[in-house]
GUKOLSE-828211 format. One line per 3 residues: their letters; for each residue x, y, z of N, C-alpha, C. Coordinates in steps of 0.001 Angstrom, whole numbers, padded with zeros to 6 digits, always signed. Layout:
residues N
a = X:Y:Z:X:Y:Z:X:Y:Z | ...
//
This chain:
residues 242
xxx = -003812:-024375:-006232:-004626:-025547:-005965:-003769:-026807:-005910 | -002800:-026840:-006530:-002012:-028139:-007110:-000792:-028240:-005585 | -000536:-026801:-005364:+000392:-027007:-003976:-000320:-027403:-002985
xxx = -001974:-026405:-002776:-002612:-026996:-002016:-003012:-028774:-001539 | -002878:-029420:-002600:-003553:-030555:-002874:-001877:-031503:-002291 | -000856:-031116:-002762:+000714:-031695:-002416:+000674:-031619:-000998
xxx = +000210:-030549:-000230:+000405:-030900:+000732:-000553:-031593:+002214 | -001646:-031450:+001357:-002638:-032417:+001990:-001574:-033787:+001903 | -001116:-034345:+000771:-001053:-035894:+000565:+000336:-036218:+001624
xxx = +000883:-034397:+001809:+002336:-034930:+002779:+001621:-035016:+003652 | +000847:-034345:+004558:+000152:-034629:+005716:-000478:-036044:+005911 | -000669:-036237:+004879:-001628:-037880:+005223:-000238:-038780:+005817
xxx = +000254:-038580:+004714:+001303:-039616:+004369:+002077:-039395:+006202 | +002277:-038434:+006715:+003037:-038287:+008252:+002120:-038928:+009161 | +000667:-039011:+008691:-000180:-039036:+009869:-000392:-040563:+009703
xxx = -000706:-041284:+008697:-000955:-042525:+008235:+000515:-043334:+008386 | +001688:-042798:+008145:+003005:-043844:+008636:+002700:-044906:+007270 | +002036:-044874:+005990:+001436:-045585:+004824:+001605:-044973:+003851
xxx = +000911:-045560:+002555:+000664:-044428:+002343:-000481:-044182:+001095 | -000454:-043477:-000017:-001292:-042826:-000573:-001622:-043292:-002187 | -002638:-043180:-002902:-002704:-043394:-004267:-003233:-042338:-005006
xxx = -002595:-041436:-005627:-003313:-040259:-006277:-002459:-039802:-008124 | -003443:-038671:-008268:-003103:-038405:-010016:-002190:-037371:-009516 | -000842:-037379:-010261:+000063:-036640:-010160:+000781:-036527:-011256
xxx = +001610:-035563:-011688:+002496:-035014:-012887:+003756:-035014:-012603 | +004247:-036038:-013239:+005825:-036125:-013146:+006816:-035703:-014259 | +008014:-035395:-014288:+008233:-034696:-015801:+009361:-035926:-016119
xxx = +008958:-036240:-017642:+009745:-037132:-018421:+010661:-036535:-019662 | +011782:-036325:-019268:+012834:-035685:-020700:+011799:-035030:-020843 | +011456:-033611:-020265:+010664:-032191:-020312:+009419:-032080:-020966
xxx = +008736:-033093:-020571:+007848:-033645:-020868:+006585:-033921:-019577 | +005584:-033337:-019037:+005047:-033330:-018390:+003708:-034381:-018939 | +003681:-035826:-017505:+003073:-036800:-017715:+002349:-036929:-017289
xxx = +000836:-036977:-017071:+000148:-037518:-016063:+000235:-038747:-015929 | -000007:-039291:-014783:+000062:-040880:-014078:+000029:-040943:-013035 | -000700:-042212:-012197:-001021:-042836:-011318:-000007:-043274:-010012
xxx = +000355:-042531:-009100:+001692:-043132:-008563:+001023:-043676:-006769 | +001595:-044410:-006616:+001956:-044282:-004804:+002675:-043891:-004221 | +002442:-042629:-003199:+003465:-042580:-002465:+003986:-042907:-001052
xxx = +004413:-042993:-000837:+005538:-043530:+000408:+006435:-042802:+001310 | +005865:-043208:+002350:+007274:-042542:+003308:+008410:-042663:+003510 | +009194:-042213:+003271:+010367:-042919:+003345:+010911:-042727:+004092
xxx = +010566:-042395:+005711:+010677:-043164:+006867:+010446:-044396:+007876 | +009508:-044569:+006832:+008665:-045687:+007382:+009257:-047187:+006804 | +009337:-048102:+007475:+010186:-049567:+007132:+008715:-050629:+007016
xxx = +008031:-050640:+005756:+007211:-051205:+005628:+007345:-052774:+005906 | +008839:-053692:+005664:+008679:-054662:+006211:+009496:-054976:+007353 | +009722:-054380:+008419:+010512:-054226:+009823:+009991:-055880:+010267
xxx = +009062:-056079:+010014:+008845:-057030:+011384:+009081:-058208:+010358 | +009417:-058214:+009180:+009600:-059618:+008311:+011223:-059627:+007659 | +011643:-061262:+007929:+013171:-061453:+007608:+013667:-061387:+006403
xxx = +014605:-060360:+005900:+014929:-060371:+004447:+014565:-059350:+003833 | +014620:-059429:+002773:+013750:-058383:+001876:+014021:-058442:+000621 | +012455:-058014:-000063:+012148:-058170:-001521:+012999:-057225:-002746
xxx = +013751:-056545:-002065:+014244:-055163:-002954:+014868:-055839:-003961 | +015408:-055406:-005201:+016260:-055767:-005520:+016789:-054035:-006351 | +018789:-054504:-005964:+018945:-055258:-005707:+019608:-055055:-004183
xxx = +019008:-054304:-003832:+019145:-053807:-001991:+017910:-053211:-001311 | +017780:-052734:-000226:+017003:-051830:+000174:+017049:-050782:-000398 | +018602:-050199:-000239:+018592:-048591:-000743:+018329:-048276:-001966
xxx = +018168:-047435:-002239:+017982:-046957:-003770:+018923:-046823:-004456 | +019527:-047308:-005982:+020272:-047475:-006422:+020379:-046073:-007987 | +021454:-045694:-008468:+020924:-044873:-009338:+020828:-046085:-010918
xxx = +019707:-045142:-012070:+019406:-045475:-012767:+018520:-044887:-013370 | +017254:-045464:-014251:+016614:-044621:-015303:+015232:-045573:-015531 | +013989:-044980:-015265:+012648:-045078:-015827:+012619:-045198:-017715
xxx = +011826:-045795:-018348:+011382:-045529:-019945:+009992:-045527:-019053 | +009488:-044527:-019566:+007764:-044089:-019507:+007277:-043560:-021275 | +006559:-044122:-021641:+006277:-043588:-023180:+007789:-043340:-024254
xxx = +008806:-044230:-023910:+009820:-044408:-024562:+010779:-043061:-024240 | +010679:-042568:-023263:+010949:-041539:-022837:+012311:-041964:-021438 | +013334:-041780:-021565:+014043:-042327:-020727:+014324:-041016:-019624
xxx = +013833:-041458:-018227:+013774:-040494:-016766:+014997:-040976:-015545 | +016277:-040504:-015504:+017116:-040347:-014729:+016724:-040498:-013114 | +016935:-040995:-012669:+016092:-041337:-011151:+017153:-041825:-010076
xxx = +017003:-041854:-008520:+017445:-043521:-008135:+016142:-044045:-007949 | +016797:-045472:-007784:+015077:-046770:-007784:+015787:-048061:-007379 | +014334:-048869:-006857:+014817:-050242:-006792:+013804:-051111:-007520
xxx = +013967:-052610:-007244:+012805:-053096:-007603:+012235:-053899:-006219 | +011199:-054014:-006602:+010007:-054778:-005115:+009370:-055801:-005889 | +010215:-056917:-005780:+009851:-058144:-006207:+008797:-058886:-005654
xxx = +008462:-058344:-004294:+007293:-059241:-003576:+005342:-058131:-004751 | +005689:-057156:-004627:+004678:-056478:-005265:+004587:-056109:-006993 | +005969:-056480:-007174:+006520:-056457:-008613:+006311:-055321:-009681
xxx = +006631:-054383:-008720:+006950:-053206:-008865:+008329:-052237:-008584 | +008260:-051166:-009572:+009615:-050372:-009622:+008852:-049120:-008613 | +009905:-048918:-007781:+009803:-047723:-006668:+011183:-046848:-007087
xxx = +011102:-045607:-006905:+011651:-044616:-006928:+011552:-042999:-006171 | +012693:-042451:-006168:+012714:-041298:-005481:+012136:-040339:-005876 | +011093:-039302:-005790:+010710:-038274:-006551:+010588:-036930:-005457
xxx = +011342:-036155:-005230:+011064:-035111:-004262:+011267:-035196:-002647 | +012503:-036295:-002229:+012834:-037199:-001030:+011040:-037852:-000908 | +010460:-038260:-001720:+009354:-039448:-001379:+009555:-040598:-002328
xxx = +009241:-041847:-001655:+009171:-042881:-002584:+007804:-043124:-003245 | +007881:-043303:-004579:+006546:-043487:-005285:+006590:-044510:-006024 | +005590:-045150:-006549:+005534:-046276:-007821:+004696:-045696:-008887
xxx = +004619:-046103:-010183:+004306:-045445:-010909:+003350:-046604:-011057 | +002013:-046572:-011790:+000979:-047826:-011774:+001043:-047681:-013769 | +001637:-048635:-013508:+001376:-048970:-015344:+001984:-048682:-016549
xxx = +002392:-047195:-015965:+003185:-046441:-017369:+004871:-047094:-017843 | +005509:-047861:-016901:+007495:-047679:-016971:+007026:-048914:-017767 | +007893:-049322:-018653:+008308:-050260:-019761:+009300:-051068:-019684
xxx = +009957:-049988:-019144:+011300:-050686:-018538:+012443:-049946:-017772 | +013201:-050584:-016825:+013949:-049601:-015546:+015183:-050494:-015853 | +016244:-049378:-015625:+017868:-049693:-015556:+018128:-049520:-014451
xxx = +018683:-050410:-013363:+019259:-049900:-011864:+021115:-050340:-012233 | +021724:-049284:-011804:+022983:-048798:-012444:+023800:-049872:-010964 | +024258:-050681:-010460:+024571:-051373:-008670:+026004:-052022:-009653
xxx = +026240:-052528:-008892:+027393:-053500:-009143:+027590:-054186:-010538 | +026190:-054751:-010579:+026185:-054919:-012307:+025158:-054299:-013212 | +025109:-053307:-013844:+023946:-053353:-014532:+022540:-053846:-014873
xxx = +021463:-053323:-014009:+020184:-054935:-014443:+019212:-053744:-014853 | +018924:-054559:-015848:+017756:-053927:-016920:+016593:-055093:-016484 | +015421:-054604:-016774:+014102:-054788:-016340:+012930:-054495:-017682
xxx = +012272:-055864:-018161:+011208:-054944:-018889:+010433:-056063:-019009 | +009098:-055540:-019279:+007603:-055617:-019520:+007341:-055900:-020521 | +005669:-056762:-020733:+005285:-057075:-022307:+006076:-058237:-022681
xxx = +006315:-058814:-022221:+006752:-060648:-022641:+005849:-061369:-022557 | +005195:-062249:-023595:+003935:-063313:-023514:+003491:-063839:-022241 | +002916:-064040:-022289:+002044:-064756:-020660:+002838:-065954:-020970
xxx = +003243:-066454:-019596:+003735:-068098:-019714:+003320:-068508:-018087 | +002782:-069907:-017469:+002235:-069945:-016334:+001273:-068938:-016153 | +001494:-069009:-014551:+001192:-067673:-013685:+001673:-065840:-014504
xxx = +002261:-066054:-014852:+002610:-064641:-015165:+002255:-064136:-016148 | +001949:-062752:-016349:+001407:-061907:-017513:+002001:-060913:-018396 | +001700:-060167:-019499:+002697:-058917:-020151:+003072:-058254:-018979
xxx = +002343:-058081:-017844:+002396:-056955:-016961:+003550:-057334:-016416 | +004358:-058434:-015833:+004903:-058719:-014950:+006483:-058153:-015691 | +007664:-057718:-014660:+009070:-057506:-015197:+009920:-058210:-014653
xxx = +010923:-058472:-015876:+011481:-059746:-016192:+012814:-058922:-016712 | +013792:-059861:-015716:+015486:-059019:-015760:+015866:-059848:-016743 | +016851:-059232:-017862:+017032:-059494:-019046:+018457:-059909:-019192
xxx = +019076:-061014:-019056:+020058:-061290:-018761:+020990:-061784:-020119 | +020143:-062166:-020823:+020915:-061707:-022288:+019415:-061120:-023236 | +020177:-059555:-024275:+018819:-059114:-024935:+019589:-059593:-026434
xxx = +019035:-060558:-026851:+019129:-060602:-028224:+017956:-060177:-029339 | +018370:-060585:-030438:+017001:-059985:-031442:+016468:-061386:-031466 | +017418:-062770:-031795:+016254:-063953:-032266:+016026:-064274:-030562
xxx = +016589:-064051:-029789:+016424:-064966:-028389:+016900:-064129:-027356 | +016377:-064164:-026230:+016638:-063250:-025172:+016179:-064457:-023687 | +017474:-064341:-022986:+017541:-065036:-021715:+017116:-064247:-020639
xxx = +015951:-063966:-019829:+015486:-063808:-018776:+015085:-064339:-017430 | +015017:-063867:-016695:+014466:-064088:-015218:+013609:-063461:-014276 | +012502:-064763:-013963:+011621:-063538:-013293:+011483:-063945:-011830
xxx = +011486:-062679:-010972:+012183:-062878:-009616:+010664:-062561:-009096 | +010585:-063407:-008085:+009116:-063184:-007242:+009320:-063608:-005666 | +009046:-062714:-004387:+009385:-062659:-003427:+007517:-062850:-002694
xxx = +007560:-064132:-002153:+006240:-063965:-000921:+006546:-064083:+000497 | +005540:-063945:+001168:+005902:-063754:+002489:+005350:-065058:+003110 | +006193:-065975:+003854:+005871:-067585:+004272:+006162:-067098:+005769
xxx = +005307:-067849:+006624:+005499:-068011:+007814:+005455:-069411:+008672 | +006822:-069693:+009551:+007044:-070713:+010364:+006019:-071302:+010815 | +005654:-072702:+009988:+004332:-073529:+010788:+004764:-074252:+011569
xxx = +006030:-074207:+011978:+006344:-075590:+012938:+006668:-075166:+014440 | +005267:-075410:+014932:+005220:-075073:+016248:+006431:-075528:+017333 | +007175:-076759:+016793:+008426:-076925:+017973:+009094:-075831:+017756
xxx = +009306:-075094:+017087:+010592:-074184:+016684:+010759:-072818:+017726 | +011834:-072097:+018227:+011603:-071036:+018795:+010882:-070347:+017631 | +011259:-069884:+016601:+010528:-068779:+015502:+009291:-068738:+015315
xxx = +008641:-069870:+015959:+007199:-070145:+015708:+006807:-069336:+014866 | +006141:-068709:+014044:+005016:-067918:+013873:+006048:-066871:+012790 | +007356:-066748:+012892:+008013:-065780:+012404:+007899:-065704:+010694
xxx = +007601:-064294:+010491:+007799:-064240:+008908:+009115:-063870:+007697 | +008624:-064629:+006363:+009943:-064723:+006049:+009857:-064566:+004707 | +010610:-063420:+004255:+010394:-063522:+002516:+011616:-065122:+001783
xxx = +010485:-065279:+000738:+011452:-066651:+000087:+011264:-065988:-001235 | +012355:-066095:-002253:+012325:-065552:-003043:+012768:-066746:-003938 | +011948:-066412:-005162:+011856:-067581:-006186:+012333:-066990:-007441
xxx = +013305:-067830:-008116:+013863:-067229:-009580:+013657:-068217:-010525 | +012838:-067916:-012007:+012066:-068520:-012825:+013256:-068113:-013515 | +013909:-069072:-014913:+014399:-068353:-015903:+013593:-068900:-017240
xxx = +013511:-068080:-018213:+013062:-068178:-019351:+013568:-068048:-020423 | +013362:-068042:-022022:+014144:-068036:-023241:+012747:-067168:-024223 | +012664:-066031:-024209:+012143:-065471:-025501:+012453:-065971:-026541
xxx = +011195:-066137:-027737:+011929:-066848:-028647:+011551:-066291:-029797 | +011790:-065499:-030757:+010944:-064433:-031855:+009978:-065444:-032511 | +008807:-064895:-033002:+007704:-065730:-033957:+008499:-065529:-035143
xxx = +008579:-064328:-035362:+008616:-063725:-036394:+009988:-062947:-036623 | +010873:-062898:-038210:+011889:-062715:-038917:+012460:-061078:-037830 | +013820:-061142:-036841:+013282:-060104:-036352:+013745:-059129:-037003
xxx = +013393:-057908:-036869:+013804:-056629:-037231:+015023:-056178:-037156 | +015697:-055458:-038333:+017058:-055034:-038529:+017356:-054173:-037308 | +016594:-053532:-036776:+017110:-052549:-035060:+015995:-053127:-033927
xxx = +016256:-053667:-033000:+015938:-053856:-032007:+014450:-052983:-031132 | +015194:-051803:-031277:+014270:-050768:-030932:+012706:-051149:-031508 | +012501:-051528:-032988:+011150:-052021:-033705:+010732:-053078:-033307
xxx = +011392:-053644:-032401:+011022:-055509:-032023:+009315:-055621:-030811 | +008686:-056203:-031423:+007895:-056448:-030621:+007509:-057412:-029595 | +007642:-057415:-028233:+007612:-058902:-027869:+006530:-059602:-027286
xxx = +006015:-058772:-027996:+004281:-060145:-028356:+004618:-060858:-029543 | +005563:-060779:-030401:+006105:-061276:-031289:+007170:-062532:-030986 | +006665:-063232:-030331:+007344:-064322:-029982:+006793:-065324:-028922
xxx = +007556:-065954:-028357:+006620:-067028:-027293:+007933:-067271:-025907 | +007406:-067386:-024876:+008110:-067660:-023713:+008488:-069284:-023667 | +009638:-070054:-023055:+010358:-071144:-023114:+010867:-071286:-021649
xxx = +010116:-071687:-020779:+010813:-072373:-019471:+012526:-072681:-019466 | +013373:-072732:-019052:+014415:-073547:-019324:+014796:-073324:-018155 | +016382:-074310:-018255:+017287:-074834:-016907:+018939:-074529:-017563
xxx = +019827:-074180:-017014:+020840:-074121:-017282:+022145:-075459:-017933 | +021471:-075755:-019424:+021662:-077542:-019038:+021814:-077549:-020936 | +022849:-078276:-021689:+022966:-078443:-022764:+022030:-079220:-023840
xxx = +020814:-079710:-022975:+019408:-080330:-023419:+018625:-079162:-023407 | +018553:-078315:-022643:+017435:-077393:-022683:+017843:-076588:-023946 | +019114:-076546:-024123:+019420:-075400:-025386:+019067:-076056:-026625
xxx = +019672:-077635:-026909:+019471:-077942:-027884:+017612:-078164:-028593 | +016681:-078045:-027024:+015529:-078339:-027635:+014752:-077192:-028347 | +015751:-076135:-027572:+015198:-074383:-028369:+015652:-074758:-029468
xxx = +016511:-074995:-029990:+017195:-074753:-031374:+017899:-076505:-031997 | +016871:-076927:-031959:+017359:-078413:-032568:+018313:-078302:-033956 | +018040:-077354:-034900:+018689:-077333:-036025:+019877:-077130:-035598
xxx = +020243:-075955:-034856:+021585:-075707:-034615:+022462:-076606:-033546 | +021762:-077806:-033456:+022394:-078930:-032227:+024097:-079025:-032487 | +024636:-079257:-033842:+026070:-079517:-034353:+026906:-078054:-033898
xxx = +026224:-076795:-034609:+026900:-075428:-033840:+026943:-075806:-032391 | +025918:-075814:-031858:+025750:-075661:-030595:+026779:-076851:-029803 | +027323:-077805:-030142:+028556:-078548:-029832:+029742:-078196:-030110
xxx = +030018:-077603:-031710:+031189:-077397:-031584:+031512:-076089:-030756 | +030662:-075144:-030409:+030745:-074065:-029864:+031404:-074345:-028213 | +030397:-075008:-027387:+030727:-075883:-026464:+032036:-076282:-026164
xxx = +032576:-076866:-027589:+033868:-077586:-027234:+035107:-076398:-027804 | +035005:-076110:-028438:+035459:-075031:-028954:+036032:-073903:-027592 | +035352:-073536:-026655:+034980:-072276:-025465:+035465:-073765:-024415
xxx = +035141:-074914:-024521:+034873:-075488:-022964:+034146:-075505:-022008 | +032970:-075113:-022365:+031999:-074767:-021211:+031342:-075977:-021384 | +030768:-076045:-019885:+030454:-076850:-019150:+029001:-076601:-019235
xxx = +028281:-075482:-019704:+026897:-074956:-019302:+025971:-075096:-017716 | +027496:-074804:-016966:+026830:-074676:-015542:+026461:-073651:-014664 | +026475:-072622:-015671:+026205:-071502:-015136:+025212:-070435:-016531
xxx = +024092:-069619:-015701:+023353:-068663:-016715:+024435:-068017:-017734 | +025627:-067746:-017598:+026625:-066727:-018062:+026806:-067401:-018925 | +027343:-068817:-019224:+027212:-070001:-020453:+026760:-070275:-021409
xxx = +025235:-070312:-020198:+024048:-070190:-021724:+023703:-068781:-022480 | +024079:-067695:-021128:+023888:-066583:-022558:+024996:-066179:-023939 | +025944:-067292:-023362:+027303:-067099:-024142:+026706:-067727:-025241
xxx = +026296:-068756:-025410:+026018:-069849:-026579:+024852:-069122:-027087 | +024041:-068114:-026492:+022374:-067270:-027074:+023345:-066543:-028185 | +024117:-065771:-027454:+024999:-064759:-028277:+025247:-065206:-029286
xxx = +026284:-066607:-029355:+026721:-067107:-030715:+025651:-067411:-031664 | +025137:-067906:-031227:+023967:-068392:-032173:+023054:-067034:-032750 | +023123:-066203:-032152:+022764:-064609:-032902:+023048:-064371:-033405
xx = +024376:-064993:-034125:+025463:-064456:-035034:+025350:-065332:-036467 | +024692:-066458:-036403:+024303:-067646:-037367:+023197:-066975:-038207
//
């Protein structure tokens, strides 16, 4: 019944050039899951006719690893910042998983970790994933990447009408409520509050006013300029260490 039913959804999926939403069993560290996936053709170039693209941090699929129920799943994958979702390979098809991943490692040039469950701040919710660009226990530097699709209103233009992903990067500062936990792994991050920031020696000192004097001699100490994210996660670090 279960092969029967697999290959109805390949047939759709050839005939539709789209594709599908159904209950399927995927296996996690030998562990058989039910969950919600989409699948995908992966012949099909869902945004061909629009400039750019939302992937990160390419089109192709990169290797790396799913957490589903703390369960870490070996995969390749990307991320789809315009739908803000993790896609991956399962059986040469691309699928998304609806709800279950926690968090995704894509293994590319640099390492980018991805995770879920950070306080609502603005527009955005626990649901949304947020690349983790420094993970500390009192403070963690993130970014959340969001890709829409804008189209040319300016009728003088040849492009008239042409569409165009613009991609927008938010960064943020997790900030613990609460005393954090001796291993990381126990940390909860509803246990804390989200912090807008800018790459800028005011934005740090207003997270951490007490530590304003560290946070200078550190500065002068290293030489940084705090003109770059890599800076400020340098100074997150130190101050982890206080």
């Amino acid at each position: 019944m279960q092969k029967r039913f697999y290959l109805y959804l390949v047939g759709l999926l050839l005939v539709t050039g789209g594709y599908v939403q159904a209950q399927l069993s995927i296996t996690s560290s030998g562990s058989n899951t039910n969950q919600a996936i989409r699948l995908y053709d992966p012949l099909v170039t869902r945004y061909s006719n629009i400039e750019g693209s939302p992937y990160v941090p390419s089109d192709s699929v990169q290797q790396g690893w799913l957490v589903i129920n703390n369960k870490r799943t070996p995969t390749k994958l990307r991320y789809n910042s315009q739908t803000g979702e993790v896609e991956y390979i399962q059986d040469n098809r691309v699928v998304t998983p609806i709800n279950p991943v926690s968090e995704f490692t894509i293994l590319s040039a640099d390492t980018l970790l991805f995770r879920k469950g950070f306080p609502a701040i603005g527009l955005w919710t626990p649901n949304e994933f947020y690349q983790l660009l420094y993970n500390g226990r009192k403070a963690k530097l993130v970014k959340h990447i969001r890709s829409d699709i804008k189209a040319n209103t300016d009728q003088m233009q040849n492009d008239y009408g042409k569409e165009r992903f613009r991609k927008q990067e938010d960064y943020y500062v997790w900030m613990a409520a609460v005393k954090p936990p001796a291993e990381n792994y126990f940390e909860k991050l509803s246990d804390g509050e989200m912090k807008s920031v800018v790459a800028s020696k005011k934005a740090l000192v207003s997270l951490f006013p007490q530590q304003s004097d560290q946070i200078d001699r550190y500065l002068t100490e290293k030489k940084l300029k705090l003109k770059s994210w890599a800076d400020f996660a340098s100074v997150l670090r130190f101050l982890d260490t206080l």
